[in-house]
CHARMM-style PDB file with segment names, atoms N, HN, CA, C and O in Angstrom:
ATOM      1  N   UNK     1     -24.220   1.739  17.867  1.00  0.00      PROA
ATOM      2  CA  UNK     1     -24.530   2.735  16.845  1.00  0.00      PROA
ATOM      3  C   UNK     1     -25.097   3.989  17.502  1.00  0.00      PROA
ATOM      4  O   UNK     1     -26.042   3.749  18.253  1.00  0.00      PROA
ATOM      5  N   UNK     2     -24.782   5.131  17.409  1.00  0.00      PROA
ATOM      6  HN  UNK     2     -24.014   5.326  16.799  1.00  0.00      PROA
ATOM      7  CA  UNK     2     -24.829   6.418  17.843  1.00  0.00      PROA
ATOM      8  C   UNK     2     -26.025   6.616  16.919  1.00  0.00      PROA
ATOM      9  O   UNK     2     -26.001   6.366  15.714  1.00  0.00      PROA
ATOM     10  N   UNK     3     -27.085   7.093  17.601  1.00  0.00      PROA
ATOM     11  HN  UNK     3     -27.104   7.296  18.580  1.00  0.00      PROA
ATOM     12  CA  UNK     3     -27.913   8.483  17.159  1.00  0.00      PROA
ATOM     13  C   UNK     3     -28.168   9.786  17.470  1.00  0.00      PROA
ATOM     14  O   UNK     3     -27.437  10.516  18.140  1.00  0.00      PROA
ATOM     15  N   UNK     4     -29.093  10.032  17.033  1.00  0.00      PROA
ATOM     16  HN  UNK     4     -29.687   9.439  16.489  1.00  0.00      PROA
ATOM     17  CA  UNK     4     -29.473  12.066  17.120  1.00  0.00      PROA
ATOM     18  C   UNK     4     -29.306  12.017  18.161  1.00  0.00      PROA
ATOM     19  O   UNK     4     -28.433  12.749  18.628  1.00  0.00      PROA
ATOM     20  N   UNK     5     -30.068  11.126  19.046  1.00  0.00      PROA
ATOM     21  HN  UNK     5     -30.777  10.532  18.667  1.00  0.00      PROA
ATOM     22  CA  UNK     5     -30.770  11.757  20.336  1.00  0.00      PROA
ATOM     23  C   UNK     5     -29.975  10.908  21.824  1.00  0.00      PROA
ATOM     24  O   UNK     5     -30.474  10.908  22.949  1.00  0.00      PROA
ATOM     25  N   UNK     6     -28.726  10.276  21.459  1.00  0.00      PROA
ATOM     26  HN  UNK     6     -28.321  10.276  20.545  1.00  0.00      PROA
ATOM     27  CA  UNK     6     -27.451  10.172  22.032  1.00  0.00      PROA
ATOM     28  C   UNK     6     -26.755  11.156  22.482  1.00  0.00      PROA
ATOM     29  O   UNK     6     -25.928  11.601  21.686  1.00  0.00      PROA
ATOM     30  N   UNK     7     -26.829  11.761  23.740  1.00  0.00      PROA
ATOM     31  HN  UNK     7     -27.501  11.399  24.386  1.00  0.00      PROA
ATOM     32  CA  UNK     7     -25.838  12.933  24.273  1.00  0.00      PROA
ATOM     33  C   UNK     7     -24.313  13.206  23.461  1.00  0.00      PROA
ATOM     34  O   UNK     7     -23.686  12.216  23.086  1.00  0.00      PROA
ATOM     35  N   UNK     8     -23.933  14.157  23.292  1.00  0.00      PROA
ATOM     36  HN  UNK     8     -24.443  14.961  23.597  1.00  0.00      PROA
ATOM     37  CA  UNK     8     -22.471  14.250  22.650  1.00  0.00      PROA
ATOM     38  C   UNK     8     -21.713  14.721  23.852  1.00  0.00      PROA
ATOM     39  O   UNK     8     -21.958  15.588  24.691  1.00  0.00      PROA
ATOM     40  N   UNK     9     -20.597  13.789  23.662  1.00  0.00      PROA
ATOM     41  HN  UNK     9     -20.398  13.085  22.980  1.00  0.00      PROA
ATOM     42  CA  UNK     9     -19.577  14.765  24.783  1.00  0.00      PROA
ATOM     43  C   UNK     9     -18.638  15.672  24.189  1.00  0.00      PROA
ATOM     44  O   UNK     9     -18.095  15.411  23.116  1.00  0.00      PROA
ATOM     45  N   UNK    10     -18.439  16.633  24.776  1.00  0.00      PROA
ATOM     46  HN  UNK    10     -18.880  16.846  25.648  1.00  0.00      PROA
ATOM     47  CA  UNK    10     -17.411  17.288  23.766  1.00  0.00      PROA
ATOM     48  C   UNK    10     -16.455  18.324  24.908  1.00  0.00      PROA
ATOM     49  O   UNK    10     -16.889  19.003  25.839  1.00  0.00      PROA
ATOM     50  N   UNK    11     -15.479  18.205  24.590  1.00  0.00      PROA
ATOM     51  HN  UNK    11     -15.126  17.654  23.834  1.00  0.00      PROA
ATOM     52  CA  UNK    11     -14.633  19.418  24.971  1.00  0.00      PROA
ATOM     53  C   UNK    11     -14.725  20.370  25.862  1.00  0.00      PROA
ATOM     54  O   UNK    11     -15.234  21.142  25.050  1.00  0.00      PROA
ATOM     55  N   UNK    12     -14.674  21.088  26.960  1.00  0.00      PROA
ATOM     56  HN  UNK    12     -14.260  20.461  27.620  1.00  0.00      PROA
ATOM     57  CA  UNK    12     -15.474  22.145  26.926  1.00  0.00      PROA
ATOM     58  C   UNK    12     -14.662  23.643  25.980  1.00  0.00      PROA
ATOM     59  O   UNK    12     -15.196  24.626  25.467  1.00  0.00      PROA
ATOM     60  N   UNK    13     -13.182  23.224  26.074  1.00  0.00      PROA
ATOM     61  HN  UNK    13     -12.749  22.425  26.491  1.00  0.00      PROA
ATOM     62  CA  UNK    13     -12.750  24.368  25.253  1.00  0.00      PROA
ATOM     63  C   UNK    13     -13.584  24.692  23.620  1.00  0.00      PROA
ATOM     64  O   UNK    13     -14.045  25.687  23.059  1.00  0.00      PROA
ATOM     65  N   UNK    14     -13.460  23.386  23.338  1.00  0.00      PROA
ATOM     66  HN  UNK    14     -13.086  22.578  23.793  1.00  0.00      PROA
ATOM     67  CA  UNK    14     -14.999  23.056  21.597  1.00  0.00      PROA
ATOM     68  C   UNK    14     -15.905  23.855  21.998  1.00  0.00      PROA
ATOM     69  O   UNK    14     -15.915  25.033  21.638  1.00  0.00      PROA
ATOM     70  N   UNK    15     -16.952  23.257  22.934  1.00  0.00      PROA
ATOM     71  HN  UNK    15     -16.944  22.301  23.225  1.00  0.00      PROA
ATOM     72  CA  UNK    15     -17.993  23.889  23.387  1.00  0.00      PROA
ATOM     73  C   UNK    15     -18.051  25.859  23.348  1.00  0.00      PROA
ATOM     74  O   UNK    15     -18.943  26.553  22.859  1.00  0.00      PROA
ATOM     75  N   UNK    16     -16.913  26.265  23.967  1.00  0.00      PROA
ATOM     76  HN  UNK    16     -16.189  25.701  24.364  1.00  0.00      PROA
ATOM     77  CA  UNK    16     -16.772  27.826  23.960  1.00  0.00      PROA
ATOM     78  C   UNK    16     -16.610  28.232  22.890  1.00  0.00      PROA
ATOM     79  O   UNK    16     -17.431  29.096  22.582  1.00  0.00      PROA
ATOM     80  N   UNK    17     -15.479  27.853  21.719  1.00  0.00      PROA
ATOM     81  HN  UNK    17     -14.812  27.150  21.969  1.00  0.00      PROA
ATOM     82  CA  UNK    17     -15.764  28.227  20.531  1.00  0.00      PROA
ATOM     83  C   UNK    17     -16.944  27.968  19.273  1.00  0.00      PROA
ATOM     84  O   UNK    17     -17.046  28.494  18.165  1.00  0.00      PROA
ATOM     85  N   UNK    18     -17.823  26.860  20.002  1.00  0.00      PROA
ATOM     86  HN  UNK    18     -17.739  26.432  20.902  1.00  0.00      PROA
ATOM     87  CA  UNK    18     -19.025  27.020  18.979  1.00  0.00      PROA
ATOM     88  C   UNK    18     -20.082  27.989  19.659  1.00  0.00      PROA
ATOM     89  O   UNK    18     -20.946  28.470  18.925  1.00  0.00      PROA
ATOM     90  N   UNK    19     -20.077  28.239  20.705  1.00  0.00      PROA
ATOM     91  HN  UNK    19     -19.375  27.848  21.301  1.00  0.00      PROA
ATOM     92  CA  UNK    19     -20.906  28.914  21.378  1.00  0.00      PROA
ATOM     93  C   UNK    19     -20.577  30.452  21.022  1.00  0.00      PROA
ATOM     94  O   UNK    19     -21.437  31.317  20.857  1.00  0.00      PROA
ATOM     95  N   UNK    20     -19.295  30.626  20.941  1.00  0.00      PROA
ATOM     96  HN  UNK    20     -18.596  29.923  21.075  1.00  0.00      PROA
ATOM     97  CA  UNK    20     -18.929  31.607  20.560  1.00  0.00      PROA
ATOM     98  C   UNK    20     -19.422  32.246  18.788  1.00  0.00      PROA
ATOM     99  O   UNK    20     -19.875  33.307  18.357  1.00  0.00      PROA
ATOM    100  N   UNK    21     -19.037  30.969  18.204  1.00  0.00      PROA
ATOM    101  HN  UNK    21     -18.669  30.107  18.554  1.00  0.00      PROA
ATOM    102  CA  UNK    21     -19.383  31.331  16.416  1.00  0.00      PROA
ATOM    103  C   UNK    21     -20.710  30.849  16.157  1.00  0.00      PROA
ATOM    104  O   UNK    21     -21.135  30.569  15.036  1.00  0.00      PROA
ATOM    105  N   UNK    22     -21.443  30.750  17.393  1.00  0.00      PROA
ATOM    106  HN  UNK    22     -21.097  30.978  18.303  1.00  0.00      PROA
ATOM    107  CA  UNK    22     -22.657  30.280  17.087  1.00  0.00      PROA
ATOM    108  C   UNK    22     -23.574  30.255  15.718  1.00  0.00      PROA
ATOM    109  O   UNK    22     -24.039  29.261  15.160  1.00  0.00      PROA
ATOM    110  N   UNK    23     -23.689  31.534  15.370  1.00  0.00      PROA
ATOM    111  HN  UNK    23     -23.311  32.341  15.823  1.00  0.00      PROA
ATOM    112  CA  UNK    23     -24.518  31.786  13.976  1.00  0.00      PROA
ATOM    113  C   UNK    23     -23.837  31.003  12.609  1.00  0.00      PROA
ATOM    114  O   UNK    23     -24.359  30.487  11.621  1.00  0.00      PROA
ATOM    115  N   UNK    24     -22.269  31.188  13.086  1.00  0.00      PROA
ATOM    116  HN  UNK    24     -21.845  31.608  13.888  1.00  0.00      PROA
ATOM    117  CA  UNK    24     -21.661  30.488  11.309  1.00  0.00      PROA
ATOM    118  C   UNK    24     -21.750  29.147  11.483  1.00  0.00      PROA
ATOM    119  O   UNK    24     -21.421  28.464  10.513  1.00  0.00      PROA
ATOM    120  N   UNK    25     -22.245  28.379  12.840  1.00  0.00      PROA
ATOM    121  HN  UNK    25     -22.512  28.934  13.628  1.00  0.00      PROA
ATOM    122  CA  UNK    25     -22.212  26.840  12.454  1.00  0.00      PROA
ATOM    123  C   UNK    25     -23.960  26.554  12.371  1.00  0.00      PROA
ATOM    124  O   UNK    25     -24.293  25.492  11.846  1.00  0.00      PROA
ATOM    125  N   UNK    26     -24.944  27.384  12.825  1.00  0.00      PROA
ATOM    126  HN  UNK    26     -24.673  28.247  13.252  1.00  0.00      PROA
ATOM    127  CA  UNK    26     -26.190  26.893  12.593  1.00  0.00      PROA
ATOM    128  C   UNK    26     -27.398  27.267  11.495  1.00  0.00      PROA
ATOM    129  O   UNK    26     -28.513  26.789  11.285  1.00  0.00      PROA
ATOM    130  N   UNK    27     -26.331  28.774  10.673  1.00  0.00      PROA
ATOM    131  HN  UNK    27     -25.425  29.162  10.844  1.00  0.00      PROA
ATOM    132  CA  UNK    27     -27.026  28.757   9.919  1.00  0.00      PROA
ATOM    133  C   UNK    27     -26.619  28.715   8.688  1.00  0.00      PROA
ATOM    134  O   UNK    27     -25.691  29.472   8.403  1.00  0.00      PROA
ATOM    135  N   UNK    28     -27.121  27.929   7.731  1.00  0.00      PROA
ATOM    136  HN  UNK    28     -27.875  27.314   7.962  1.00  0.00      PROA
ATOM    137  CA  UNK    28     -27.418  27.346   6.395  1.00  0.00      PROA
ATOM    138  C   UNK    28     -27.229  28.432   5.483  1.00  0.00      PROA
ATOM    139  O   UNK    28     -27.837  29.499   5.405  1.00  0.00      PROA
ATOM    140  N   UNK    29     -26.099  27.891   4.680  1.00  0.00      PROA
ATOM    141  HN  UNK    29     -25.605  27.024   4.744  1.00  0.00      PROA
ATOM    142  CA  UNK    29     -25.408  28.886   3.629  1.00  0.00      PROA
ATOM    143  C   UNK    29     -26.376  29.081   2.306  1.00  0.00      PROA
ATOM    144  O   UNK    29     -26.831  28.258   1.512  1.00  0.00      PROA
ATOM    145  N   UNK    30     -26.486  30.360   2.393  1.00  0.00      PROA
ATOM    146  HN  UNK    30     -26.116  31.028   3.038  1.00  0.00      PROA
ATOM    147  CA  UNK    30     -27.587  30.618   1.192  1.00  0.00      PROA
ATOM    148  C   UNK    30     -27.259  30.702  -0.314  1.00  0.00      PROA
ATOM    149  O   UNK    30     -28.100  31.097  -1.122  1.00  0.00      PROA
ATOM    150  N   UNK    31     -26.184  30.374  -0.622  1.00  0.00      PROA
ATOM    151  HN  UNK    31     -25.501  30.053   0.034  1.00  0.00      PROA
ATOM    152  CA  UNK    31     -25.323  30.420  -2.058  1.00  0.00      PROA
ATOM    153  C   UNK    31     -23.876  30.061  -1.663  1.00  0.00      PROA
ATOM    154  O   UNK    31     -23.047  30.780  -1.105  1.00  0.00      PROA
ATOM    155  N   UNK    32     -23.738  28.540  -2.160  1.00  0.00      PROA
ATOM    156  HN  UNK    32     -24.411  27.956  -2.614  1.00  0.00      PROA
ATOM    157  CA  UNK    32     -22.707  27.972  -1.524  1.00  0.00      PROA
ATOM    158  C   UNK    32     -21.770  28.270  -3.412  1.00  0.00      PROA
ATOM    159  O   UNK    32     -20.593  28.620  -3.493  1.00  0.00      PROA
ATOM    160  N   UNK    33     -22.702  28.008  -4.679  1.00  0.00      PROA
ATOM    161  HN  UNK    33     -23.658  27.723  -4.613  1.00  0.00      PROA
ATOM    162  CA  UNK    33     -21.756  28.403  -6.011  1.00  0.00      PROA
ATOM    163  C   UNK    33     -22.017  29.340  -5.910  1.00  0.00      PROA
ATOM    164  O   UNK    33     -23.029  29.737  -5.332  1.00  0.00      PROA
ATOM    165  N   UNK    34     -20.918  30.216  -6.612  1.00  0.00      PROA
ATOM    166  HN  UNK    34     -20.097  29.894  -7.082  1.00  0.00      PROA
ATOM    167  CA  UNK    34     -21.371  31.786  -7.190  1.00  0.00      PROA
ATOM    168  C   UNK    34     -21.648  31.644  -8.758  1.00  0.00      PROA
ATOM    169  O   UNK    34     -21.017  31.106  -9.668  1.00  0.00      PROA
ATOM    170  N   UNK    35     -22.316  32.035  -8.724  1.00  0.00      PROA
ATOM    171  HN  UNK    35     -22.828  32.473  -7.985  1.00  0.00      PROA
ATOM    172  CA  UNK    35     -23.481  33.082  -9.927  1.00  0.00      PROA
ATOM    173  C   UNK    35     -22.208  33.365 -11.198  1.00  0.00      PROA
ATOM    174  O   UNK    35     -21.505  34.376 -11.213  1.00  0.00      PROA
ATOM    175  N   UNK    36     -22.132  32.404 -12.064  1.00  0.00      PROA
ATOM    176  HN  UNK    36     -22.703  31.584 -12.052  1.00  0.00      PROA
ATOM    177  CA  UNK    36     -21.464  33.073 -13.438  1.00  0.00      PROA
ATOM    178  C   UNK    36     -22.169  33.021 -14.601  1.00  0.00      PROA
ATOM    179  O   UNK    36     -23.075  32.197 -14.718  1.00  0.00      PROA
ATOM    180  N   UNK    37     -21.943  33.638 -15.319  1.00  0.00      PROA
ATOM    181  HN  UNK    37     -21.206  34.308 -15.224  1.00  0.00      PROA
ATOM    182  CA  UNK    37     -22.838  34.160 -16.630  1.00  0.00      PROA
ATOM    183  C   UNK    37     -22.576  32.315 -17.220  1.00  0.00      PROA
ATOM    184  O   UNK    37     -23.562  31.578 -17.201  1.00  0.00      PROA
ATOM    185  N   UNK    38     -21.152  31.733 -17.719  1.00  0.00      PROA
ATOM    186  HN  UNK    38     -20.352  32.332 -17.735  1.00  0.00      PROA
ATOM    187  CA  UNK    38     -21.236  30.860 -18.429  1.00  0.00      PROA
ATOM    188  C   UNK    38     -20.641  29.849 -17.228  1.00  0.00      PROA
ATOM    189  O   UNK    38     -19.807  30.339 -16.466  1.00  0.00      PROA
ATOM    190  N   UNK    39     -21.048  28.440 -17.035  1.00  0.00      PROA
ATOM    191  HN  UNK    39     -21.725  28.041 -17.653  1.00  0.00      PROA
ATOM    192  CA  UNK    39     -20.538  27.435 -16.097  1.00  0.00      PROA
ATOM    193  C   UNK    39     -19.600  26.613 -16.997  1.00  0.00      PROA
ATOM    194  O   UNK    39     -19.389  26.744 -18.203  1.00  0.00      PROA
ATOM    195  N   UNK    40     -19.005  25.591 -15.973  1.00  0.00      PROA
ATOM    196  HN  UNK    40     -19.176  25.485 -14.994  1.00  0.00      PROA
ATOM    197  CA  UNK    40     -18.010  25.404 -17.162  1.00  0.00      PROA
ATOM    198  C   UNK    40     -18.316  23.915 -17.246  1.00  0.00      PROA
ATOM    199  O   UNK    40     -18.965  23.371 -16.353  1.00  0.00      PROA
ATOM    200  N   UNK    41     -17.906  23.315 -18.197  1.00  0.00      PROA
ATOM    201  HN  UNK    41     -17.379  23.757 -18.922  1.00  0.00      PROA
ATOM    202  CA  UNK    41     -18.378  21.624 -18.186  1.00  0.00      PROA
ATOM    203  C   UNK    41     -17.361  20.946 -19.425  1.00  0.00      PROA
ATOM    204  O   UNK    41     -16.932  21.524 -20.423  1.00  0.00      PROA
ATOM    205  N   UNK    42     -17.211  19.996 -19.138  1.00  0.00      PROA
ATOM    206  HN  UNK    42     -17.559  19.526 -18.327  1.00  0.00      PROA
ATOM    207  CA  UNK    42     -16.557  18.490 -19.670  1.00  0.00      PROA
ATOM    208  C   UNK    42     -17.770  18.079 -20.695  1.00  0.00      PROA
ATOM    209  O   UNK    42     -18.949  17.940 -20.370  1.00  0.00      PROA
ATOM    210  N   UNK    43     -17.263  17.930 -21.893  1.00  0.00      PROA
ATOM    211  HN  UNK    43     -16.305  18.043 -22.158  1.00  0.00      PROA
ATOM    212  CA  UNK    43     -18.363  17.170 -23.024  1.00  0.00      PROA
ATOM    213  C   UNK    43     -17.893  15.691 -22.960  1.00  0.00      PROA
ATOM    214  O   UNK    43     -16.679  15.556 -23.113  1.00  0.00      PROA
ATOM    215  N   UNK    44     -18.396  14.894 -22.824  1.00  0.00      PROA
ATOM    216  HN  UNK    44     -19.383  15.004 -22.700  1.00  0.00      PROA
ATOM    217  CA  UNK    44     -17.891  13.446 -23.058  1.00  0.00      PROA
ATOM    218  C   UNK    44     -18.231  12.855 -24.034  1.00  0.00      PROA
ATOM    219  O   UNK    44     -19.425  12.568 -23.960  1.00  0.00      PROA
ATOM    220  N   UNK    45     -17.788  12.536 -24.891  1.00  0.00      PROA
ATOM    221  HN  UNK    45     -16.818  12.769 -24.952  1.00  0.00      PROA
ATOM    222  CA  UNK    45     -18.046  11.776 -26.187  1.00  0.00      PROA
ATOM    223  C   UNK    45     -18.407  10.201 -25.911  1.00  0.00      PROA
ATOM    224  O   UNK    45     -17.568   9.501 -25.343  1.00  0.00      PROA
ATOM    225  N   UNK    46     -19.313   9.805 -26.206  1.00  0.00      PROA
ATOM    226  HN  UNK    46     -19.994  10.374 -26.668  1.00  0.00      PROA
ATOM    227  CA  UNK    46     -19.734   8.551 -26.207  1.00  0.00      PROA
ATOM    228  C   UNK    46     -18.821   7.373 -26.762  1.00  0.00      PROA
ATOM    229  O   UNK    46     -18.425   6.502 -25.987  1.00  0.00      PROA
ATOM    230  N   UNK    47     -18.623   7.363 -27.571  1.00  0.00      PROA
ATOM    231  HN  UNK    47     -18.944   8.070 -28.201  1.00  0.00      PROA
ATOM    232  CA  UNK    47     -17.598   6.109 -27.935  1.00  0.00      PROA
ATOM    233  C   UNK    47     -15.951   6.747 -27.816  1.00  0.00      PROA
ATOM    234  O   UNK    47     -15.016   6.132 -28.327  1.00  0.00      PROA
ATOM    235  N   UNK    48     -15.808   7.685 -27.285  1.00  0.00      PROA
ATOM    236  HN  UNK    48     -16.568   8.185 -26.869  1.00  0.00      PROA
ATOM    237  CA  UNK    48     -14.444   7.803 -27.201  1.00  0.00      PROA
ATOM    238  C   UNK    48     -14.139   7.207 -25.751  1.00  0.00      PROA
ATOM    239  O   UNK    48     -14.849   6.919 -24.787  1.00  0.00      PROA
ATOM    240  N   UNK    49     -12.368   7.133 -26.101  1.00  0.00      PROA
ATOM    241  HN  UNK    49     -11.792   7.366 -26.884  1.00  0.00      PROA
ATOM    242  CA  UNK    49     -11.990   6.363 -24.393  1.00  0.00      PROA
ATOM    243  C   UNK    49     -11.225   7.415 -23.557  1.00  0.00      PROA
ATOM    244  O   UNK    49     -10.955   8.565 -23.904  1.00  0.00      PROA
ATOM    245  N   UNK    50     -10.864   6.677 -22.145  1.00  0.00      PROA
ATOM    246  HN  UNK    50     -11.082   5.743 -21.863  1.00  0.00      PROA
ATOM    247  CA  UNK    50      -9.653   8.193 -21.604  1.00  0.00      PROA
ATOM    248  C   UNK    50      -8.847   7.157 -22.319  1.00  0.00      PROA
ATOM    249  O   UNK    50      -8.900   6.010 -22.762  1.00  0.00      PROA
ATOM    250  N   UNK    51      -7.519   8.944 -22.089  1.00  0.00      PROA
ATOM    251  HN  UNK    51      -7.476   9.876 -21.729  1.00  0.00      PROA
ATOM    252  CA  UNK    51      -6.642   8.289 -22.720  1.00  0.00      PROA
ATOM    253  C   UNK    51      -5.477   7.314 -21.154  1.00  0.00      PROA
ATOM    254  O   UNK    51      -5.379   7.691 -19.986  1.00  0.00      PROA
ATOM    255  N   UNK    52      -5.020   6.457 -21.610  1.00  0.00      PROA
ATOM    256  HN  UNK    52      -5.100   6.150 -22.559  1.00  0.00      PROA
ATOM    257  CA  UNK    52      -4.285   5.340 -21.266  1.00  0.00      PROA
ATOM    258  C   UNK    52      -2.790   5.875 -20.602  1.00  0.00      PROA
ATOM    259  O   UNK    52      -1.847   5.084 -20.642  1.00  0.00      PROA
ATOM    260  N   UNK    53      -2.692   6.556 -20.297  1.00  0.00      PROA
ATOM    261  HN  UNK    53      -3.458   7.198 -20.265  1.00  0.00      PROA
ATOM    262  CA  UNK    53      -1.182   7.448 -19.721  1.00  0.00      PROA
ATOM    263  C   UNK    53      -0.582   7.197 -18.032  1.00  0.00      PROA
ATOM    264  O   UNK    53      -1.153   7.664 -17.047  1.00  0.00      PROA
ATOM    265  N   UNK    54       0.361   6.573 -17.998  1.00  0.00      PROA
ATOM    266  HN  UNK    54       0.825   6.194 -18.799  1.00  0.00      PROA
ATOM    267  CA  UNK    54       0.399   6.569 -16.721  1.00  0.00      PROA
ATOM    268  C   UNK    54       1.018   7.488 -16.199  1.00  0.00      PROA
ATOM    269  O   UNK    54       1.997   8.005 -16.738  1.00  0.00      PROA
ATOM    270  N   UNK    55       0.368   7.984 -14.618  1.00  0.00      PROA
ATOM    271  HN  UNK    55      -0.426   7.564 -14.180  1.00  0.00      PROA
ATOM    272  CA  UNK    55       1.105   9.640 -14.428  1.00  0.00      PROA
ATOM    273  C   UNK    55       2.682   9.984 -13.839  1.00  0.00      PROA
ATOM    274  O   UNK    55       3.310  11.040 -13.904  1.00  0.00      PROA
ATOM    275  N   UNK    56       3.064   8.672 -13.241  1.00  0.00      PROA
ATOM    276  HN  UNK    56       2.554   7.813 -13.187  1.00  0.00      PROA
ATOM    277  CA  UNK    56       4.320   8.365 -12.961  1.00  0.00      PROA
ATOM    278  C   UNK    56       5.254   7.653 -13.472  1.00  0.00      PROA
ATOM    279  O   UNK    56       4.983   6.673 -14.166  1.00  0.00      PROA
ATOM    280  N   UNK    57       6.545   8.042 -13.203  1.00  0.00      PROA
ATOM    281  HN  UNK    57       6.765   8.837 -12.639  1.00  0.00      PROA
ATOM    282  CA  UNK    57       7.721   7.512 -14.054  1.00  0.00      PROA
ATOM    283  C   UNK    57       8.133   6.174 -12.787  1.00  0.00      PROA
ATOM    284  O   UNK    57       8.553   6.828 -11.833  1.00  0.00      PROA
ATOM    285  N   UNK    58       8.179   4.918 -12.460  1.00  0.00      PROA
ATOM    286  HN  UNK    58       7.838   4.386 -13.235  1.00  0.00      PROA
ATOM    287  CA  UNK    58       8.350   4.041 -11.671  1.00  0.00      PROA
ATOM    288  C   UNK    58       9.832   3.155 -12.236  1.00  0.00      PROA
ATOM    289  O   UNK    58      10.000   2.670 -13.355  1.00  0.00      PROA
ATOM    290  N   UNK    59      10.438   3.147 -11.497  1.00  0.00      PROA
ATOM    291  HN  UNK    59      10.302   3.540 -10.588  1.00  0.00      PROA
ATOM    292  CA  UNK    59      12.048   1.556 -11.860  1.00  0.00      PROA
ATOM    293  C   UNK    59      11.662   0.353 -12.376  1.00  0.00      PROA
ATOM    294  O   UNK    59      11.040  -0.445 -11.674  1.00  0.00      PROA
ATOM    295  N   UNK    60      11.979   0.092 -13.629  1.00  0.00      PROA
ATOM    296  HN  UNK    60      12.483   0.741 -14.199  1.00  0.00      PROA
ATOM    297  CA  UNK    60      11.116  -1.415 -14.120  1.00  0.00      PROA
ATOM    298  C   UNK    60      10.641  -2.204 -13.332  1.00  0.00      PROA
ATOM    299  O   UNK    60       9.445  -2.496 -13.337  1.00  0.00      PROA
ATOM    300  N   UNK    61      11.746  -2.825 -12.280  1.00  0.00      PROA
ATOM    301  HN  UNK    61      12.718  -2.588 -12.276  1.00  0.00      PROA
ATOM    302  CA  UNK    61      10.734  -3.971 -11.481  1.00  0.00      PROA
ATOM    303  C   UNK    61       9.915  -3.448 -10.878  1.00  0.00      PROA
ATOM    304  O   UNK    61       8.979  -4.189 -10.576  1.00  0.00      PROA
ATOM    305  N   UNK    62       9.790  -1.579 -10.269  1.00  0.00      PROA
ATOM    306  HN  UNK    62      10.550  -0.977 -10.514  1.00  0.00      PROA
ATOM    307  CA  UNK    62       8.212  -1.456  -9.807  1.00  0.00      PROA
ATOM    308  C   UNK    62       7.093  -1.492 -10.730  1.00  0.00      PROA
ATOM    309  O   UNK    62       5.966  -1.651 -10.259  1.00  0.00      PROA
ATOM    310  N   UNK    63       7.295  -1.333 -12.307  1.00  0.00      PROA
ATOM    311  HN  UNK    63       8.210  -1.204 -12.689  1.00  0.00      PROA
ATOM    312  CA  UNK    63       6.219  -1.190 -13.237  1.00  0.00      PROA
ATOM    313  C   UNK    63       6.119  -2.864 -13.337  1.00  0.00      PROA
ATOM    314  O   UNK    63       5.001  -3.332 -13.548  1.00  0.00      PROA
ATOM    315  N   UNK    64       7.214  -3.741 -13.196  1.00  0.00      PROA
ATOM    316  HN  UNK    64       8.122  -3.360 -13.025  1.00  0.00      PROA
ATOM    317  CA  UNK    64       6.789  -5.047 -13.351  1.00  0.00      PROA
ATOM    318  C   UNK    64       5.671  -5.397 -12.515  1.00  0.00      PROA
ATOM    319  O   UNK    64       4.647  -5.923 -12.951  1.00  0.00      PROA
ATOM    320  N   UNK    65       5.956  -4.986 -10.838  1.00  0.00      PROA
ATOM    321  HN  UNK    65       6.787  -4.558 -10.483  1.00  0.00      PROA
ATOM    322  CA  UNK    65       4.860  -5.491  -9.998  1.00  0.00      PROA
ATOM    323  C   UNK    65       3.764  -4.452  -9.660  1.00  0.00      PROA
ATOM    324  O   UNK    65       2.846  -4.607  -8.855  1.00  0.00      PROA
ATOM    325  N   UNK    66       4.041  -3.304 -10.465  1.00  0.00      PROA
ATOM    326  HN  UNK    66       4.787  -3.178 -11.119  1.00  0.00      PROA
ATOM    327  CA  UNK    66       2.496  -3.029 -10.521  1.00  0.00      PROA
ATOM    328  C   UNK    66       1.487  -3.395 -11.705  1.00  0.00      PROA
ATOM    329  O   UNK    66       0.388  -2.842 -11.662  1.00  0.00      PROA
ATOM    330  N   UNK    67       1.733  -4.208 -12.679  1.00  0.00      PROA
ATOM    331  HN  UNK    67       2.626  -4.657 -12.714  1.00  0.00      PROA
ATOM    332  CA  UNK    67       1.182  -4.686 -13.730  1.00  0.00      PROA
ATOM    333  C   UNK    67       1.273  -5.665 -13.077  1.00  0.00      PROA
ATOM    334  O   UNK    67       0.625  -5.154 -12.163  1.00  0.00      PROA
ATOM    335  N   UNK    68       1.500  -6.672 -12.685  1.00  0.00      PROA
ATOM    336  HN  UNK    68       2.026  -7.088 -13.427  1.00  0.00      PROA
ATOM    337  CA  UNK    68       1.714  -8.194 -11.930  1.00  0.00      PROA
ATOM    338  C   UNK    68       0.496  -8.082 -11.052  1.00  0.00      PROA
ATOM    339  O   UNK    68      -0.259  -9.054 -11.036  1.00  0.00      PROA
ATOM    340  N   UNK    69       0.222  -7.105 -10.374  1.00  0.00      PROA
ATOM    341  HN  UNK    69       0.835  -6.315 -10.387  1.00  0.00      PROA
ATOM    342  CA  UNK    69      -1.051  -6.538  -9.406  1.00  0.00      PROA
ATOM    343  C   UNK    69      -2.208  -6.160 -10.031  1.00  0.00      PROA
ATOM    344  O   UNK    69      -3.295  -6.506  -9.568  1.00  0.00      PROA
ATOM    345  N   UNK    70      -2.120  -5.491 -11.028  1.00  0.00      PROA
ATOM    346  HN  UNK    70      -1.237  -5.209 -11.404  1.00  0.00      PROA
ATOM    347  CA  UNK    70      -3.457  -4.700 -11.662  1.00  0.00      PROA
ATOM    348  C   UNK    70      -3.807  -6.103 -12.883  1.00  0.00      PROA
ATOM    349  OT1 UNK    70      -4.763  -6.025 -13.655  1.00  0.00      PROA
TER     350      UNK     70
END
C-alpha cells in the first residue's frame, strides 16, 4: 500500500511539464460552479416511481437472456 510519504517515480518528460504549469496544478480553484441567479434541480415526488422504459431495442432471444439474467 502506497502512501504520502512514498517517493513517486515519474517520467522525467511528466516532471517538465508540471514544472512547467506549475501554478495550474497547485493551486486550488476558487469557483469551480458559476454563479447563476436560478440553479436548476429535479423535484422528486415521494410515492411516484421512474418510469420502467428500456433504452434499447435488443433481438428477442437477447431480451430473453437479458430478463433470464436480471
Amino acid at each position: 500500500m502506497k502512501t504520502t510519504k512514498d517517493p513517486i517515480i515519474m517520467d522525467p518528460k511528466l516532471e517538465k511539464v508540471l514544472e512547467k504549469h506549475k501554478q495550474v496544478f497547485e493551486e486550488l480553484p476558487k469557483d469551480i460552479l458559476p454563479k447563476r441567479e436560478h440553479d436548476h434541480a429535479i423535484d422528486i415526488i415521494a410515492w411516484s416511481n421512474p418510469p420502467n422504459i428500456k433504452p434499447y431495442r435488443y433481438p428477442y432471444q437477447q431480451i430473453i437472456e437479458i430478463e433470464r439474467l436480471v
